[in-house]
C-alpha positions in Angstrom: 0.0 0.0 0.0 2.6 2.0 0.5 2.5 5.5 2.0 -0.9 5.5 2.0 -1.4 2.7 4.5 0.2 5.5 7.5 -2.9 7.7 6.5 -5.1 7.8 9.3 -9.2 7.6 7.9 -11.0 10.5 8.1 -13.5 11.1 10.8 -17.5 12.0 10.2 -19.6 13.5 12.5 -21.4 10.4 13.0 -18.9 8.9 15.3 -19.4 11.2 18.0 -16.1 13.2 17.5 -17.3 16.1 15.0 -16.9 19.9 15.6 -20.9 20.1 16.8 -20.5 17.4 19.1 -17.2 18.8 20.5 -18.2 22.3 21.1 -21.5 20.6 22.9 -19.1 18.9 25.1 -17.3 21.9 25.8 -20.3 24.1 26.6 -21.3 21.4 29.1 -18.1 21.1 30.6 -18.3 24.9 30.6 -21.7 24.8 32.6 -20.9 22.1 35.0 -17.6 23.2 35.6 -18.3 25.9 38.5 -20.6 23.3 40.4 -18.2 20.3 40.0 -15.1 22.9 41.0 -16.6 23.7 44.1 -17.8 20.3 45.2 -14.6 19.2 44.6 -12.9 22.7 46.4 -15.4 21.2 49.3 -14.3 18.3 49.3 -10.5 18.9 49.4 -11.1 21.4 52.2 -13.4 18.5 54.1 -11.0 16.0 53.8 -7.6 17.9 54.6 -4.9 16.5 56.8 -6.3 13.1 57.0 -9.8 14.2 57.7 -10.8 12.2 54.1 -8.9 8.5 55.4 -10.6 8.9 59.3 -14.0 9.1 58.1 -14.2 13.1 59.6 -14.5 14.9 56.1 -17.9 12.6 55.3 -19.4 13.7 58.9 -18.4 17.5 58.0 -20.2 17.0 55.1 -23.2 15.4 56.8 -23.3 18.0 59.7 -23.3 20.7 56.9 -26.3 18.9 55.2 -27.6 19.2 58.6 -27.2 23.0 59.1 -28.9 23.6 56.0 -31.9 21.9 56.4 -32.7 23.1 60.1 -32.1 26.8 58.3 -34.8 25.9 55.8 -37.7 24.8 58.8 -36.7 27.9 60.6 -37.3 30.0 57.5 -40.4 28.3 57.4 -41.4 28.7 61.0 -40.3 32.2 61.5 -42.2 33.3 58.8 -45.3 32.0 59.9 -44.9 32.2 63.6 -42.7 36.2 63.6 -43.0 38.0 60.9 -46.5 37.3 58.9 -48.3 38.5 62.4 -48.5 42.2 64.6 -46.1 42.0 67.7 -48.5 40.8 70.4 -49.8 38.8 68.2 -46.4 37.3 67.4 -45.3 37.5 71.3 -48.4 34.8 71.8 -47.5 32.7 68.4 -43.9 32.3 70.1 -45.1 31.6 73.8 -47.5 29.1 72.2 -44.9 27.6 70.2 -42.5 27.5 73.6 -45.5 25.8 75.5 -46.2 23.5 73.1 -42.7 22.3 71.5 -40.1 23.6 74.2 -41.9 22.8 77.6 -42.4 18.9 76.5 -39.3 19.1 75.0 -37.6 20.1 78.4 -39.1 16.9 79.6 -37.7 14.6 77.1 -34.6 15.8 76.8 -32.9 14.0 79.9 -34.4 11.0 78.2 -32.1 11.6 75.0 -28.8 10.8 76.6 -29.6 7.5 78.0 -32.0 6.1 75.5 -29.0 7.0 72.4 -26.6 5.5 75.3 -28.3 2.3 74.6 -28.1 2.1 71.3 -24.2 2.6 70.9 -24.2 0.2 67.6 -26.6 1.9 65.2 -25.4 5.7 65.7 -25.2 5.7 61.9 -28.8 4.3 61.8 -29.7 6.8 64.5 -28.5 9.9 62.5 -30.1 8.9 59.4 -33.6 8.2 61.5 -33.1 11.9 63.1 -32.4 13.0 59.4 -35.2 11.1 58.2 -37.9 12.1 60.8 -37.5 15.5 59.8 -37.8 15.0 55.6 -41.3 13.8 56.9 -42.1 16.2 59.4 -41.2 18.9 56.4 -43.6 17.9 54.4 -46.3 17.4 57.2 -45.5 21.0 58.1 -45.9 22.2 54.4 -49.6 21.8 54.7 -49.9 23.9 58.1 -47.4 26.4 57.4 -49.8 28.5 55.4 -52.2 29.3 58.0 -50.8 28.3 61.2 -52.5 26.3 62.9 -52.5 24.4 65.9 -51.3 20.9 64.1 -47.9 22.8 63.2 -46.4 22.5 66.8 -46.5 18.7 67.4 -44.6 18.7 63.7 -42.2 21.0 65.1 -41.6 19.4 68.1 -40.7 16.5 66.5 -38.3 18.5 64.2 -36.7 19.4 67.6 -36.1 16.6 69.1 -34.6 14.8 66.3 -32.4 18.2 66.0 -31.5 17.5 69.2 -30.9 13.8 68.9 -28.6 14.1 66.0 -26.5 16.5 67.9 -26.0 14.5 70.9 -25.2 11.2 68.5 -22.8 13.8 66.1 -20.8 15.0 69.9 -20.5 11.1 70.6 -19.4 9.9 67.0 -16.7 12.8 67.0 -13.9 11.0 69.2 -14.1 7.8 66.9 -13.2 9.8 63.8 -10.5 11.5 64.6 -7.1 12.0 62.2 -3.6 11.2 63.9 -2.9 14.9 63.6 -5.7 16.2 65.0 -7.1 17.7 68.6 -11.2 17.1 69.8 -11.6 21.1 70.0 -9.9 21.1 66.4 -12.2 18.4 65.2 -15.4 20.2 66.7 -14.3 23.6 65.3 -14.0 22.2 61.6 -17.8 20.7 62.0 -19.2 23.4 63.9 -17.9 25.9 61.1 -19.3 23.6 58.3 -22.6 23.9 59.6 -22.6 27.8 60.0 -21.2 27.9 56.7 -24.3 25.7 55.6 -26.7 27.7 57.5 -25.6 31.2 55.7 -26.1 29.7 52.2 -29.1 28.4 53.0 -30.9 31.0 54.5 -30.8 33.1 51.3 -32.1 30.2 49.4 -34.5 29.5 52.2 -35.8 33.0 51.8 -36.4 33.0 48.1 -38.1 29.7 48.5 -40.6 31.8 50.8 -41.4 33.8 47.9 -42.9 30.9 45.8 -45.0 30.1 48.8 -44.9 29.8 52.9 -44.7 26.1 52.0 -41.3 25.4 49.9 -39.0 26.2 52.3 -40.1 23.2 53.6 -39.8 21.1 50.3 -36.3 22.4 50.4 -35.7 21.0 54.0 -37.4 17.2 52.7 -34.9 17.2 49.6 -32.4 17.9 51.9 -32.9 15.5 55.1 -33.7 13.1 52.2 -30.0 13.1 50.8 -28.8 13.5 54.5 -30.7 10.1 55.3 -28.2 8.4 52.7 -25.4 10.1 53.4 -25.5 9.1 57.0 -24.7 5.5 56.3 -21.6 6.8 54.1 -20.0 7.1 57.5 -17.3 4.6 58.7 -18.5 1.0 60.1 -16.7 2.3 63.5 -18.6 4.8 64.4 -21.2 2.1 65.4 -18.4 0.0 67.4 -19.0 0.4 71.0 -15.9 -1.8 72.6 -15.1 -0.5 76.0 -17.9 2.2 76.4 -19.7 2.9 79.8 -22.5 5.1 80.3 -21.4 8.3 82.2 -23.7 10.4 84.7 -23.4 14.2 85.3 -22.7 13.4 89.0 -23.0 10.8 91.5 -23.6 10.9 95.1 -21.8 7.6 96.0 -18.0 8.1 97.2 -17.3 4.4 96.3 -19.1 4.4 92.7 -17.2 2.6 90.0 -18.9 5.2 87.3 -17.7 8.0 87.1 -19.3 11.2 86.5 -18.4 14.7 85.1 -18.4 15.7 89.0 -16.5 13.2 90.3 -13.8 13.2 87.4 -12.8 16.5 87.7 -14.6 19.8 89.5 -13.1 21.7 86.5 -15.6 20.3 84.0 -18.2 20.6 85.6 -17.5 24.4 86.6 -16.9 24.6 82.5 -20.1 23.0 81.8 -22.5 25.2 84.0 -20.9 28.2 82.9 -21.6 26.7 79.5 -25.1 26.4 80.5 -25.4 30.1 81.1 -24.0 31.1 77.8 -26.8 29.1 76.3 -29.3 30.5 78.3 -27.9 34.0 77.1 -28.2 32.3 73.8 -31.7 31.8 74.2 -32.6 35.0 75.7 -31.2 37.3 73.0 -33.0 35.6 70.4 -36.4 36.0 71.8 -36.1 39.1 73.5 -34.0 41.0 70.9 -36.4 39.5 67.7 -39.6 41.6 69.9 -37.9 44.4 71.3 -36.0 45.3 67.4 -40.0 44.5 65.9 -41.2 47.2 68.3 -37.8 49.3 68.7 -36.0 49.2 65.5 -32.7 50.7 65.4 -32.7 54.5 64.5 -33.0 55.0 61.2 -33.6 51.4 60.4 -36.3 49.0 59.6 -37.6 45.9 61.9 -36.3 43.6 59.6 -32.7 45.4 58.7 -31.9 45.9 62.6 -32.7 42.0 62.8 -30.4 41.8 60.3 -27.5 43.3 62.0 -28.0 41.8 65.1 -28.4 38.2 63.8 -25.2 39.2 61.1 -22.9 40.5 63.6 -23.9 37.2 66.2 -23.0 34.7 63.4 -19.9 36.6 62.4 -18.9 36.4 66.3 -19.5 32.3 66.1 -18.2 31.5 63.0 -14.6 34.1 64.3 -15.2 32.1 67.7 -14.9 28.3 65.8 -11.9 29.6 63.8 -10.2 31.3 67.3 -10.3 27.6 68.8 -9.0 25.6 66.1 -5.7 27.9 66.1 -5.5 28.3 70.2 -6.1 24.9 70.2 -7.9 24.6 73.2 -4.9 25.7 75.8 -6.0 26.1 79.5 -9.3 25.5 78.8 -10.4 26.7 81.9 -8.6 30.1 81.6 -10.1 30.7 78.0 -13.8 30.1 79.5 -13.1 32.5 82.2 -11.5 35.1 79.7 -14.3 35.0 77.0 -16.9 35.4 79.9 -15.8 38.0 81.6 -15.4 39.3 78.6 -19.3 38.9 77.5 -19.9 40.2 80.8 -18.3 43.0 80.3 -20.1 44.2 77.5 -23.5 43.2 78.9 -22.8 45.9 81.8 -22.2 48.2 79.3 -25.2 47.6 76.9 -27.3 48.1 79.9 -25.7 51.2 81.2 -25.6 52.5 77.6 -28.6 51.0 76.0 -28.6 51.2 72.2 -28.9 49.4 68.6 -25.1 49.2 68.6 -24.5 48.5 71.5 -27.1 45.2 70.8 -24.8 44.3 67.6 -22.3 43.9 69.6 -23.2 42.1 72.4 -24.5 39.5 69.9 -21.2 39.1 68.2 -19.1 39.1 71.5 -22.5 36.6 72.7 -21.7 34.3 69.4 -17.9 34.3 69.9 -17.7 33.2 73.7 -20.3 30.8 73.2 -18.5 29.1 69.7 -15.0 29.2 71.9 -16.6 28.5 75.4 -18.0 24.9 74.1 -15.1 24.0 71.8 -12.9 24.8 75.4 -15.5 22.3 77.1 -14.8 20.0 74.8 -11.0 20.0 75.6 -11.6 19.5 79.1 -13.9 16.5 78.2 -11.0 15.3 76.1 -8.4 15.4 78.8 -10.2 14.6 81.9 -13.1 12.0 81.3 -12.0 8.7 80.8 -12.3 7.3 77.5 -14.7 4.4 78.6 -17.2 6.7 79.3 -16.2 9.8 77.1 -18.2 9.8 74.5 -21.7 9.3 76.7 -20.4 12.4 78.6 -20.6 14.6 75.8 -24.6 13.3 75.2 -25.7 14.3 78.6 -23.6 17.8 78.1 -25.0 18.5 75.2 -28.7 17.2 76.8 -27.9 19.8 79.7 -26.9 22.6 77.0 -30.2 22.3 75.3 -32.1 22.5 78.3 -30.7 25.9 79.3 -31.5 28.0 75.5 -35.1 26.7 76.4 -35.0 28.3 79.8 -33.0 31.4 78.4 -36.0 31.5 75.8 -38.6 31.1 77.9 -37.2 34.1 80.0 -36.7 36.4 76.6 -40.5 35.9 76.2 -41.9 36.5 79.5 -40.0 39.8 80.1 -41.4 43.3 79.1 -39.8 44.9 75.6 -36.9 47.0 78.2 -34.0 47.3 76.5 -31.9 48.4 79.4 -34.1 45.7 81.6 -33.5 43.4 78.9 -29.5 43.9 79.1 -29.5 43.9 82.9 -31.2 40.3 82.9 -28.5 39.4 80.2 -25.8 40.6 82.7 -27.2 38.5 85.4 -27.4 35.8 83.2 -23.5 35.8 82.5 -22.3 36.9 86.1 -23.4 33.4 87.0 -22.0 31.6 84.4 -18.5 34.0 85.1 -18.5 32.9 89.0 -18.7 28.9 87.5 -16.1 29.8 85.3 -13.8 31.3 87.6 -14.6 28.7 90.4 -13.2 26.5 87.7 -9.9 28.0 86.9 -9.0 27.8 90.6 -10.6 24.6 90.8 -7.9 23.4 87.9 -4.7 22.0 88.3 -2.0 23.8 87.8 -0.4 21.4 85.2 -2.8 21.9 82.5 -1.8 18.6 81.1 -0.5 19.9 77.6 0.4 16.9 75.5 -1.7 14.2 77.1 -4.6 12.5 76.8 -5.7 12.4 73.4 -9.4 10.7 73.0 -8.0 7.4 71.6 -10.7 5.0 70.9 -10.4 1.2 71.8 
C-alpha cells in the first residue's frame, strides 16, 4: 500500500467526534464546571490532613447537610410564627410555640442521653432516623405552614427533638473519627464551622423559597434530610463499634461508685459545663427578647427587619470568628479561656445596659456568638483530657442534653420579660455573672499542670 497505508481515515460527525458534538461537550463542561469545582474545592477542604482517610470529612459533610436543612424549617417557621403576624400577636405565636414544643421538649430531653446511650451500635442508623424524621415532618408541616394552625407544633416538636438527637449522636461519634494529627476542640471547630457555613447559604435560598410560597421552604428541607438520610450510612462502620464504652452520669452521690461522673472526674468540668449552661441561656434569651424588642424598637434609622439583620449578622460573624479562634488556640488552658471570653461577655453586657442602644445590641450578639462558639469548643477539651475514654463519649450526650435544656430556659425568660431594653440587658448581665462565677470557680478549681500533651481521646 505504500504510503498511504500511514494515512489515518477521516473522521465524520457520525462517530461522535465532530466539531458540533465537541463544542457541545465543551459548553457542558463549561456549565458544570463551576458546580463540580466547588464540590470538589469542598471536598478537598473536608478531607484535609487526614480528615478524608478517618471518616471526619464525610461527617463535615453530613453535619453541613444538617445546618442547611434546620435553616430551611426555621425559615419556614419564622415566617409564619414572627414576621407574617403584629407583635403581640407574634409575642403569643412564640409563647404558644415554647409551651407546646419547648416545655415537652424540656421533659424529654434528659431522656435523649440514655436512650441513644443504649443504642451505641446503630449511631449511623440513628443519624439517618433523626435525618429522616424531619424529611417527613417537612412535608407534614408544608400543609400547616400556610395558615398556622394548631397541628404545626406537634410537627415542630418532632423536628426538635430529632435536631436534638442528632447532635447528641454527632458529639458522641466525633472521638471515633479522629485523624492522627488532630485535637477534639480542632475536630469540633471544623464541623461546627461547616454547619454555620451551611446555615448562611441556605438561609438566602430558604428565603427565596418563601417567595414561591410559605410552603417550599419546607420542600427544600425534605430534599435535603432526604440526601442526608443516605449520606448518613456513608460514615465509617466504626462509628457504630461500641468496645469498651460505659455510660457516664453528670454526677453521683456515691463516694465508692465505680462510674464515674463529670463531677466526680474533675470539678473543673463541671465548673466549665455550667458556665456553658449560662451562655446558652444567654443564647436563648437574646433571640427572643431581641427578635420583639427590634419589631417594636428598631434601630434609629432602620427598619424591623434590617436591625434584625444586624444583630443576627454580627452574632454569626462572632461564632463563625469564635470556631476559627479555637482551632488555632487549640484549646490551651481551657479553663482560663472560658473564664477570659466570659468575663469578657460580661463586660459588655454591663455596658449595653448602662448605655442601652442598637449598637451596643450588635455587639453584644457578636461578643454573645464568639464566647459561646469558643466557650464549648474549650469544654470540649476538658472533656477530652479529663473524662476517661470508657465513658467519654456518653459524657458529651448528657452535656449537650444539659446545654439544650438551658436555650429553652434562656428563651422562655426572653418571652416573659417586658420589651426594656436596658431591663433586657440587665437580665442578660445577670445571666452571665453566674456563668463568670462557675467559670472562675473553675480556673481555681484546675490544676495547675494543665496537662499539655496528654490525653488524646483514643478509641479502643
Amino acid at each position: 500500500m505504500g504510503h498511504y497505508g500511514q494515512v489515518a481515515p477521516v473522521r465524520s460527525s457520525r462517530d461522535g467526534s465532530g466539531p458540533a458534538r465537541r463544542a457541545g461537550r465543551a459548553l457542558g463542561r463549561a456549565l458544570h464546571l463551576p458546580f463540580t469545582g466547588t464540590a470538589r474545592g469542598i471536598r478537598r477542604a473536608t478531607h484535609a490532613q487526614g480528615a478524608g482517610e478517618s471518616g471526619l470529612g464525610k461527617l463535615i459533610e453530613l453535619h453541613a447537610i444538617n445546618g442547611a436543612g434546620d435553616m430551611m424549617i426555621t425559615v419556614a417557621l419564622a415566617s409564619t410564627v414572627f414576621f407574617s403576624v403584629p407583635t403581640d400577636e407574634a409575642r403569643g405565636r412564640v409563647a404558644l410555640y415554647l409551651a407546646i414544643t419547648m416545655a415537652p421538649f424540656a421533659v424529654l430531653a434528659p431522656v435523649i442521653g440514655p436512650l441513644l446511650d443504649r443504642l451505641p451500635h446503630g449511631r449511623r442508623a440513628s443519624m439517618a432516623a433523626a435525618m429522616l424524621a424531619r424529611a417527613l415532618l417537612a412535608l407534614m408541616m408544608s400543609a400547616a405552614v400556610a395558615t398556622g394552625g394548631l397541628e404545626l407544633y406537634p410537627a415542630a416538636l418532632g423536628v426538635l427533638v430529632a435536631s436534638k438527637a442528632y447532635g447528641v449522636v454527632r458529639s458522641a461519634v466525633v472521638p471515633r473519627l479522629l485523624p492522627p494529627t488532630f485535637s477534639l476542640v480542632k475536630a469540633n471547630s471544623r464541623v461546627t464551622l461547616a454547619g454555620l457555613l451551611a446555615t448562611g447559604a441556605a438561609a438566602p435560598v430558604g428565603a427565596g423559597l418563601h417567595q414561591i410560597g410559605p410552603e417550599w421552604p419546607l420542600y427544600g428541607a425534605c430534599v435535603i434530610f432526604a440526601f442526608g438520610t443516605f449520606a448518613a450510612f456513608t460514615l465509617p462502620h466504626k462509628v457504630d463499634e461500641a468496645k469498651g464504652e460505659r455510660r457516664a452520669r453528670l454526677s453521683t452521690h456515691e463516694a465508692h461508685s465505680k462510674r464515674p461522673g463529670l463531677r466526680t472526674v474533675s470539678r473543673s468540668v463541671l465548673c466549665g459545663l455550667l458556665a456553658n449552661a449560662a451562655m446558652r441561656a444567654l443564647s436563648g434569651f437574646l433571640i427572643f427578647f431581641l427578635a420583639f424588642l427590634l419589631r417594636e424598637h428598631p434601630m434609629a434609622g432602620q427598619s424591623a427587619a434590617v436591625s434584625l439583620g444586624i444583630v443576627g449578622v454580627s452574632a454569626g460573624v462572632g461564632n463563625a470568628c469564635g470556631t476559627a479562634a479555637g482551632a488555632w488556640l487549640r484549646a490551651r488552658a481551657p479553663e482560663a479561656i472560658i473564664a477570659a471570653v466570659l468575663s469578657l461577655t460580661l463586660a459588655v453586657a454591663v455596658l449595653a445596659a448602662a448605655f442601652f442602644s442598637g449598637l451596643f445590641m450588635a455587639v453584644l450578639g457578636a461578643t454573645a456568638g464568639f464566647s459561646q462558639a469558643l466557650a464549648k469548643l474549650s469544654l470540649d477539651a476538658m472533656i477530652q483530657r479529663d473524662v476517661p475514654e470508657a465513658v467519654r463519649t456518653s459524657a458529651f450526650a448528657r452535656s449537650e442534653t444539659l446545654l439544650q435544656m438551658a436555650w429553652v430556659l434562656g428563651g422562655a425568660i426572653g418571652i416573659a420579660l417586658p420589651l426594656n431594653g436596658v431591663l433586657g440587658m440587665s437580665v442578660a448581665a445577670a445571666i452571665v455573672a453566674m456563668g463568670t462565677t462557675m467559670a472562675i470557680r473553675g480556673l481555681l478549681a484546675a490544676p495547675r499542670h494543665q496537662h499539655q500533651g496528654t490525653s488524646r481521646p483514643r478509641v479502643a
